[in-house]
C-alpha positions in Angstrom: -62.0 219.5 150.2 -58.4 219.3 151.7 -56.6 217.9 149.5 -54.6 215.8 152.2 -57.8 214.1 152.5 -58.4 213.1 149.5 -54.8 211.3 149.3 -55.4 209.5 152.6 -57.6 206.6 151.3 -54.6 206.3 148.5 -51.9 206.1 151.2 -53.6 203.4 153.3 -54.2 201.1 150.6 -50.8 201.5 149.3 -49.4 200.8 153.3 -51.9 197.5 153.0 -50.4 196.8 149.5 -47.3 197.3 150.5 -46.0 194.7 152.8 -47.4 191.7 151.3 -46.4 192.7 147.9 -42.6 193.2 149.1 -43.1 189.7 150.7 -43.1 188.3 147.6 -40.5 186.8 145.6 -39.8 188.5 142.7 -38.2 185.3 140.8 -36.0 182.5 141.9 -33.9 182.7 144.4 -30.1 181.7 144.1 -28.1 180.4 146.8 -26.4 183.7 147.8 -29.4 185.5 148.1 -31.3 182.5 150.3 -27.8 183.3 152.8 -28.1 186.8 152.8 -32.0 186.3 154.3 -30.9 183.5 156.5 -28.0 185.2 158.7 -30.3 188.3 160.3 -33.1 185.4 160.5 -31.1 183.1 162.7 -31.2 182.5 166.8 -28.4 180.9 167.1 -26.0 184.0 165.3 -28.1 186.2 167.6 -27.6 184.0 170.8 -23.4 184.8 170.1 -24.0 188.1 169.3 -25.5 188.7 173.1 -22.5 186.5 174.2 -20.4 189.1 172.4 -22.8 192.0 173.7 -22.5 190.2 177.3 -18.2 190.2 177.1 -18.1 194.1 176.1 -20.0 195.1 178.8 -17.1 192.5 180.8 -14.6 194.4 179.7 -16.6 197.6 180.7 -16.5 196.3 184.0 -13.1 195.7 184.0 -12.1 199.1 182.8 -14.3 200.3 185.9 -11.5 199.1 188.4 -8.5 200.7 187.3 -10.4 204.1 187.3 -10.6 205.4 191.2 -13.5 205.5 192.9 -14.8 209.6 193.8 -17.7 209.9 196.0 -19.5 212.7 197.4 -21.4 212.8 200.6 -23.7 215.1 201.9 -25.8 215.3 205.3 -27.9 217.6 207.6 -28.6 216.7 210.9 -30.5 218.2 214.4 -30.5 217.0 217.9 -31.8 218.7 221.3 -30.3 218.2 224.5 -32.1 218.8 227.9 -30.3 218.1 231.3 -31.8 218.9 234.6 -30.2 218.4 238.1 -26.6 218.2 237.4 -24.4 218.1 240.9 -22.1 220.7 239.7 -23.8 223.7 238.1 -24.8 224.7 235.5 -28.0 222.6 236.9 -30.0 222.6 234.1 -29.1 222.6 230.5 -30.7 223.2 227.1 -28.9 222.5 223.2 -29.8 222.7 220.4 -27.9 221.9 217.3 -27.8 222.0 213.1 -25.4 221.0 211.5 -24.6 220.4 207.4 -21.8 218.3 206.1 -20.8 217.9 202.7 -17.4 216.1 201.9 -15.4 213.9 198.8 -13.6 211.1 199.0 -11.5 209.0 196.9 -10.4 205.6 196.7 -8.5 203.1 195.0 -7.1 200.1 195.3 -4.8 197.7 193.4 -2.0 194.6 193.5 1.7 195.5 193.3 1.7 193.2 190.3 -0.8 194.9 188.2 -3.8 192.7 188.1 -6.2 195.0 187.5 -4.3 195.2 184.4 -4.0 191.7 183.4 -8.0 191.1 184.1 -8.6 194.1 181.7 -6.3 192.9 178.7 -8.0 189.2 179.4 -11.6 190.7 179.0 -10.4 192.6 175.5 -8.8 189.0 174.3 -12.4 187.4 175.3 -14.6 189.9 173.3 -12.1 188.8 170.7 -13.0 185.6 171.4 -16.1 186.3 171.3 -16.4 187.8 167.9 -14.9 184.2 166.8 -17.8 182.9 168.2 -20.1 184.9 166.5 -18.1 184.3 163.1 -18.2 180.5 163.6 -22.1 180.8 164.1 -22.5 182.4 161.3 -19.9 179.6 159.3 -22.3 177.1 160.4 -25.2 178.3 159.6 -24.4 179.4 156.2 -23.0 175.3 156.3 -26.9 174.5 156.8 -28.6 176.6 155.1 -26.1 175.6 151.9 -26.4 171.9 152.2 -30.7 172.4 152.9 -30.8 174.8 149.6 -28.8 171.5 147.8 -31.1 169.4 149.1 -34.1 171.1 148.0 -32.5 171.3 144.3 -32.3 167.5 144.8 -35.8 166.8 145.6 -37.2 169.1 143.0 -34.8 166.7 140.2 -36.1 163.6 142.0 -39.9 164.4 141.0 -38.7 165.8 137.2 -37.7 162.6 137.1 -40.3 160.6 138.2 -42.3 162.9 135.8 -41.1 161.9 133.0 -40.5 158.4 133.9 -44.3 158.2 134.8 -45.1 160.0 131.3 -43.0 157.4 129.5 -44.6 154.6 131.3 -47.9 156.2 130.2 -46.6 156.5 126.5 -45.3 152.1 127.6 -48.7 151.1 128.5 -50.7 152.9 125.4 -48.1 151.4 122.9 -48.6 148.0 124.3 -52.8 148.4 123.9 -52.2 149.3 120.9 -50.3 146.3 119.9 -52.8 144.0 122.5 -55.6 145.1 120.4 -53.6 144.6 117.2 -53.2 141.0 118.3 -49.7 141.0 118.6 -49.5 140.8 122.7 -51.0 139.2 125.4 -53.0 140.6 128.1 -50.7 139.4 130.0 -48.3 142.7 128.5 -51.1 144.5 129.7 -50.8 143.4 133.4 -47.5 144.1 133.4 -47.6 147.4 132.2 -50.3 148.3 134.6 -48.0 147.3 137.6 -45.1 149.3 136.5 -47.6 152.5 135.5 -49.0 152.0 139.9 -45.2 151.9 140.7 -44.4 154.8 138.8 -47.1 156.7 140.5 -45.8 155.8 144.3 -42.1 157.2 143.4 -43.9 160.2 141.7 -45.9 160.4 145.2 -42.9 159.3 147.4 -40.9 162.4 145.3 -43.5 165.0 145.8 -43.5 163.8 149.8 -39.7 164.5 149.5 -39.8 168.0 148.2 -42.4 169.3 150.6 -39.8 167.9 153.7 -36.7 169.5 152.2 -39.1 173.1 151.4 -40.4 173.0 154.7 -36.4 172.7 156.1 -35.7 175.3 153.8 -38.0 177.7 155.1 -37.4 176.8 158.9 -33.9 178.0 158.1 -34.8 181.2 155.9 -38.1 183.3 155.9 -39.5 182.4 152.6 -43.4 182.7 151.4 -44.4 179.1 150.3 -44.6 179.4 146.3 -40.9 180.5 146.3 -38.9 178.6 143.7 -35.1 178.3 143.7 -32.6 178.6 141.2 -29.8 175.5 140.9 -26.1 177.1 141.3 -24.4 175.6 138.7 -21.3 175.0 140.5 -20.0 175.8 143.9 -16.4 177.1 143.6 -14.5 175.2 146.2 -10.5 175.3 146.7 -9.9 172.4 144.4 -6.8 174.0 143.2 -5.2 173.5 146.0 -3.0 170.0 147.4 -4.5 168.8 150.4 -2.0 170.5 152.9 -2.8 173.8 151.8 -6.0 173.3 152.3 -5.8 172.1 155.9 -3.0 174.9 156.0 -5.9 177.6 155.3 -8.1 175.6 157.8 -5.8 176.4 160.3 -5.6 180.0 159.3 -9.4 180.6 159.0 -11.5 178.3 160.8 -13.0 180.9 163.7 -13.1 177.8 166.2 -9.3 177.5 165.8 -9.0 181.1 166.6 -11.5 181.1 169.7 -9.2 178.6 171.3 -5.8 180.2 170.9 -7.1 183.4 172.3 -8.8 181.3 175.2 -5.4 179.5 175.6 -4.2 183.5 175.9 -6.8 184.0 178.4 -6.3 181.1 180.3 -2.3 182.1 180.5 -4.1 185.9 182.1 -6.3 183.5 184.3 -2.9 182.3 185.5 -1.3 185.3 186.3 -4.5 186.6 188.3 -4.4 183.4 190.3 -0.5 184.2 191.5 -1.1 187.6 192.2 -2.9 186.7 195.3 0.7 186.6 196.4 1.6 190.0 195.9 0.9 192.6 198.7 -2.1 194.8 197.5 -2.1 198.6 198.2 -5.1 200.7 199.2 -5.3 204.5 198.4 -7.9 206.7 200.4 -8.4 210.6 200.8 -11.1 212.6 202.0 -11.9 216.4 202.2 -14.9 217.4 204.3 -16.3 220.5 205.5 -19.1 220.8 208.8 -21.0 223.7 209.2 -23.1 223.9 213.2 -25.2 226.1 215.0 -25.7 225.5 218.6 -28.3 227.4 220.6 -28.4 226.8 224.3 -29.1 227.7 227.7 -26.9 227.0 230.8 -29.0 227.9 234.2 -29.4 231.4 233.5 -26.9 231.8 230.3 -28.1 232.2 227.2 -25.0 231.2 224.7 -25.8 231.3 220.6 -23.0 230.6 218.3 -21.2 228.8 215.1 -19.2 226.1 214.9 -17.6 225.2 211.5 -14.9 222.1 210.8 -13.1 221.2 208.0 -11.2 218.0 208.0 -8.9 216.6 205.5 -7.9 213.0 205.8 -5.2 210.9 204.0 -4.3 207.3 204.0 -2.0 204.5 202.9 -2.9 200.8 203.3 -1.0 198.0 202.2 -2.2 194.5 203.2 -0.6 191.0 202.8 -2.4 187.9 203.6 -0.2 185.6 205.3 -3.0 182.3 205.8 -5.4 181.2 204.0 -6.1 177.6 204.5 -4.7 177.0 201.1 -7.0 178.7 199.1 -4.5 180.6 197.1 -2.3 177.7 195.8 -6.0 175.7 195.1 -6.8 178.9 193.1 -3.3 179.0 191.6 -3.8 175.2 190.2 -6.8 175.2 188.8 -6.1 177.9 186.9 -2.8 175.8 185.6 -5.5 172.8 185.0 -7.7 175.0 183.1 -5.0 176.1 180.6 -3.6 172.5 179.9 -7.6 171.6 179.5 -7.9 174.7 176.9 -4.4 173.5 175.0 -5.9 169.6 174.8 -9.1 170.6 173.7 -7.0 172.9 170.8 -4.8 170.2 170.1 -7.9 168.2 169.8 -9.6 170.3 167.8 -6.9 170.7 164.9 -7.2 166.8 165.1 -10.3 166.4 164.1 -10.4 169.7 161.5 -7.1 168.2 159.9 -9.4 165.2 159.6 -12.6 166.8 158.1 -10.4 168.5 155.7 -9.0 165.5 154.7 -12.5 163.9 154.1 -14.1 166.6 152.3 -10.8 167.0 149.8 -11.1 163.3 149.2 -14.8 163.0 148.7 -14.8 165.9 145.9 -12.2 164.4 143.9 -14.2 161.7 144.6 -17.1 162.6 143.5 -16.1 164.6 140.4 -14.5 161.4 139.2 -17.9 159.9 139.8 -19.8 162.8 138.0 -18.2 162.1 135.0 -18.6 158.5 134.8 -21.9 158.6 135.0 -23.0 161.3 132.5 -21.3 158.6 130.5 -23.6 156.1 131.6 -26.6 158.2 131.6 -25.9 159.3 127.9 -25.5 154.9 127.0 -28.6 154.3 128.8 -30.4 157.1 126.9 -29.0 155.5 123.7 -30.1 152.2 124.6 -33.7 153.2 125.3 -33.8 155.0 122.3 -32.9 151.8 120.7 -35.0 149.7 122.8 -37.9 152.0 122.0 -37.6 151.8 118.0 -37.4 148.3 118.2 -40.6 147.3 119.6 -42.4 150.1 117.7 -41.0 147.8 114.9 -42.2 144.6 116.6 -38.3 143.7 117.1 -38.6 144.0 121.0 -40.8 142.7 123.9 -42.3 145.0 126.2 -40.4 143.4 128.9 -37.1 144.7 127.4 -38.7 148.2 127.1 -39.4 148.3 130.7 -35.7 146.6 131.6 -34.6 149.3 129.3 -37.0 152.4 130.9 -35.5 150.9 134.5 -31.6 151.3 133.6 -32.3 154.6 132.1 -34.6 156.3 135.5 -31.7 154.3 137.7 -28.7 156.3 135.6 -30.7 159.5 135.6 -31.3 159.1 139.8 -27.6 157.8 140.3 -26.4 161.0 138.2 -28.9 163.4 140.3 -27.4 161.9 142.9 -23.9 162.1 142.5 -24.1 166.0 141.4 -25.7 166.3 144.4 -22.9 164.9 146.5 -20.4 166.6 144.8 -22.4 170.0 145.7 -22.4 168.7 149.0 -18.5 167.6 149.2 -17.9 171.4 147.9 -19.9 173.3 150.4 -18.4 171.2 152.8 -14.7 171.6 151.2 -15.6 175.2 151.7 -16.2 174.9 154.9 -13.9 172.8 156.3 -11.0 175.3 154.9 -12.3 178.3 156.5 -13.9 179.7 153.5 -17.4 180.5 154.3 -20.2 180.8 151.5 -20.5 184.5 152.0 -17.8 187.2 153.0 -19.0 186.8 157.0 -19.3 190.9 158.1 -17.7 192.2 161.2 -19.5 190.7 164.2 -21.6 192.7 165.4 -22.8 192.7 169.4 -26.8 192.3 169.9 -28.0 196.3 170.7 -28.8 197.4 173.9 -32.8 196.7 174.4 
C-alpha cells in the first residue's frame, strides 16, 4: 500500500486535534498576554484602521491631480452618400467613406497659488492624523481590557474570601454544638449561629454571581476558552516617580488625542488656504496630437474617382480663467473654513483641560490609595490578631459566641476593605498610566486595514 495512505488517517486526526488543543490555555494568563490577544480581537482598533485605510487612499486621490491627465482615443467610422437630381451637374452622386482616427491628448489643470499642492500635504497630515487615531484606539482599549482583567482578580478574591469566611462560620457553628451539647450554651447560640452560617452562604453566592459577570466581560473583550484562569500582576508600574507636572507634561507629549488635534488644527490652517485660493486665477493646459486616415470611393454621373485622404492635426492650448461673481460663495467658503479652525483650536484647548484634569485625578488617587494600602494591611493584620484571640478565648470558655462572630465580622470587613483598596490602587495605576500617555503595551506602528 502507498505509503501516503497510510499517513492520511494520521494527518486528519492530528488537523482535528489540532485546533482545539491550541485553543487551550496552557496556564494562567498574565495581564500582558490577555493585551496582546485583545488588540487584533477588537472592532473598534479595526474600525480606525479602515479610517486610516480610507485617508491613504485620500491622499492617493490627491496625488492623482497634480499628475496630468494622458488620454488616448481611437475610432473607425463609415458613411454612404447618395444624391440624385442635383441642378448643376454632376446629377447624381455616390460616396463612400472609411475612415480611422487614433489621437493623445493631454491635460492639466491647476491654481496660480498651488492648491493642488496644499490639498495633497493636508491629506499626508490627515493619514497622520489618522494613525493617532488608531493609536488612541488601541490606548483605550488596552485602558479596558486592564481595568476588566483587575476586576476579574477582584471578584475571584471576593469569593476566596467568602470561602473561608463561610469555612470559619462552619468551624463557629460546630464549636458552639459542641459546647450546646456540653451544657454550657443555649440554643439560643445555636440560632444565631445558624443565621450567620445562611448569610455567609448568600455572600459566597452573591461572590460567585460576581465572578461569572466580570469573566463573561473579560471574555467579551479577549477571545478566551471559559476554564481560563488569570494570573494577579503583582504591581502595575505607573510613573509614580514623577511630580505631578511632569506627568501632565508627558500627557501632553504622548496622549495620541492631543496629537490628532494639533495636526487637525494643521489641517484646518490647509482647509484655509484652499478656501482663498478660489481667488487666484486658475490655469488650464491642453494638447492634442491626432492622425485620420480615409478612403473615399465614389461616383460623379459617369466618373469614377477612388482615393486617400489622410490628416494629421496637432492642437495646443492655454486657458486661464478667473471668476469674477459668485453670489458670495467664495467669501462663505473662505469663513467657514476660518470657523472650522477656531472650532478645532477650542476643542484642543478643551481637550488639554480636561487631560490636565484626569492627570491630576489619577496622580492624587494613587498616592491616595497607596497611603490607604498600607493602613489597612495594618488593620487587617490587628483584626487577624484579635480573632485569633477571640477564638482561644471561647475555646477556653472566656468568650461568648457573640464576640466570636463580632470578631469573625471585623476580620471578613478588613480582609474585603483591603481587597478593595489594592484593587483601586491597580485601578488608579492603570489609569495613571493612561492618563500620561503611557500605554500598557508598547502600541506598534498603526497599521491601515488590507485591501479586501
Amino acid at each position: 500500500m502507498n505509503r501516503s495512505l497510510m499517513l492520511l488517517p494520521l494527518l486528519l486526526l492530528c488537523a482535528w486535534l489540532g485546533p482545539s488543543s491550541a485553543m487551550a490555555e496552557t496556564g494562567p494568563i498574565t495581564l500582558r498576554e490577555c493585551i496582546e490577544k485583545a488588540l487584533p480581537y477588537a472592532d473598534a482598533i479595526k474600525l480606525a484602521e479602515e479610517s486610516l485605510y480610507a485617508a491613504e487612499q485620500d491622499r492617493l486621490r490627491a496625488r492623482s491631480v497634480l499628475i496630468p491627465t494622458v488620454e488616448l482615443t481611437g475610432r473607425i467610422d463609415g458613411s454612404n452618400t447618395e444624391i440624385q437630381g442635383a441642378y448643376a451637374p454632376p446629377n447624381r452622386i455616390e460616396e463612400t467613406r472609411y475612415g480611422a482616427f487614433a489621437g493623445l491628448g493631454l491635460s492639466y489643470s491647476f491654481y496660480l497659488n498651488g492648491r493642488e499642492l496644499i490639498v495633497y500635504k493636508a491629506s499626508g497630515e490627515l493619514v497622520e492624523k489618522a494613525g493617532m487615531d488608531v493609536t488612541a484606539a488601541r490606548h483605550d482599549y488596552m485602558l479596558q481590557v486592564a481595568v476588566t482583567f483587575v476586576g476579574c482578580i477582584r471578584s475571584e478574591k471576593g469569593v476566596a474570601i467568602a470561602e473561608a469566611n463561610l469555612t470559619r462560620l462552619i468551624s463557629n457553628r460546630d464549636a458552639v454544638i459542641r459546647r450546646i451539647e456540653a451544657g454550657l450554651l443555649t440554643r439560643t447560640e445555636q440560632f444565631r449561629s445558624d443565621a450567620e452560617v445562611a448569610g455567609g452562604r448568600a455572600e459566597l453566592k452573591e461572590a460567585l454571581n460576581q465572578r461569572t459577570v466580570s469573566r463573561r466581560a473579560l471574555q467579551r473583550l479577549v477571545p478566551l476558552t471559559d476554564g481560563f484562569q488569570l494570573m494577579p500582576p503583582e504591581t502595575i508600574p505607573a510613573p509614580t516617580n514623577l511630580s505631578l507636572e511632569e506627568c501632565v507634561s508627558l500627557a501632553t507629549e504622548n496622549r495620541p488625542e492631543l496629537k490628532a488635534l494639533v495636526i487637525a488644527s494643521r489641517v484646518a490652517d490647509k482647509e484655509v488656504a484652499v478656501a482663498k485660493s478660489t481667488y487666484w486665477p486658475k490655469l488650464t493646459i491642453e494638447g492634442s496630437a491626432g492622425r485620420t486616415e480615409s478612403r473615399v470611393d465614389g461616383s460623379y454621373d459617369n466618373l469614377e474617382a477612388d482615393f486617400d485622404l489622410d490628416t494629421t492635426r496637432y492642437m495646443a492650448s492655454l486657458t486661464l480663467s478667473l471668476p469674477l461673481m459668485d453670489g458670495g460663495l467664495r467669501r462663505a467658503d473662505i469663513r467657514k473654513s476660518l470657523s472650522d479652525k477656531r472650532s478645532v483650536d477650542h476643542r484642543l484647548n478643551e481637550r488639554t483641560k480636561e487631560i490636565r484634569l484626569a492627570v491630576e485625578r489619577a496622580w492624587y488617587d494613587h498616592n491616595t490609595e497607596s497611603l490607604r494600602v498600607q493602613a489597612l494591611e495594618e488593620s487587617l493584620t490587628f483584626a487577624r490578631q484579635f480573632l485569633d484571640s477571640v477564638t482561644r478565648r471561647f475555646d477556653e470558655g472566656l468568650a461568648e459566641s457573640l464576640d466570636l462572630i463580632d470578631a469573625n465580622t471585623r476580620f471578613v470587613e478588613a480582609e474585603n476593605q483591603l481587597a478593595d483598596a489594592r484593587f483601586a490602587l491597580q485601578l488608579a495605576a492603570i489609569r495613571l498610566r493612561y492618563t500620561s500617555g503611557v500605554p500598557m503595551l508598547p502600541a506598534p506602528a498603526p497599521q491601515s486595514a488590507p485591501n479586501g
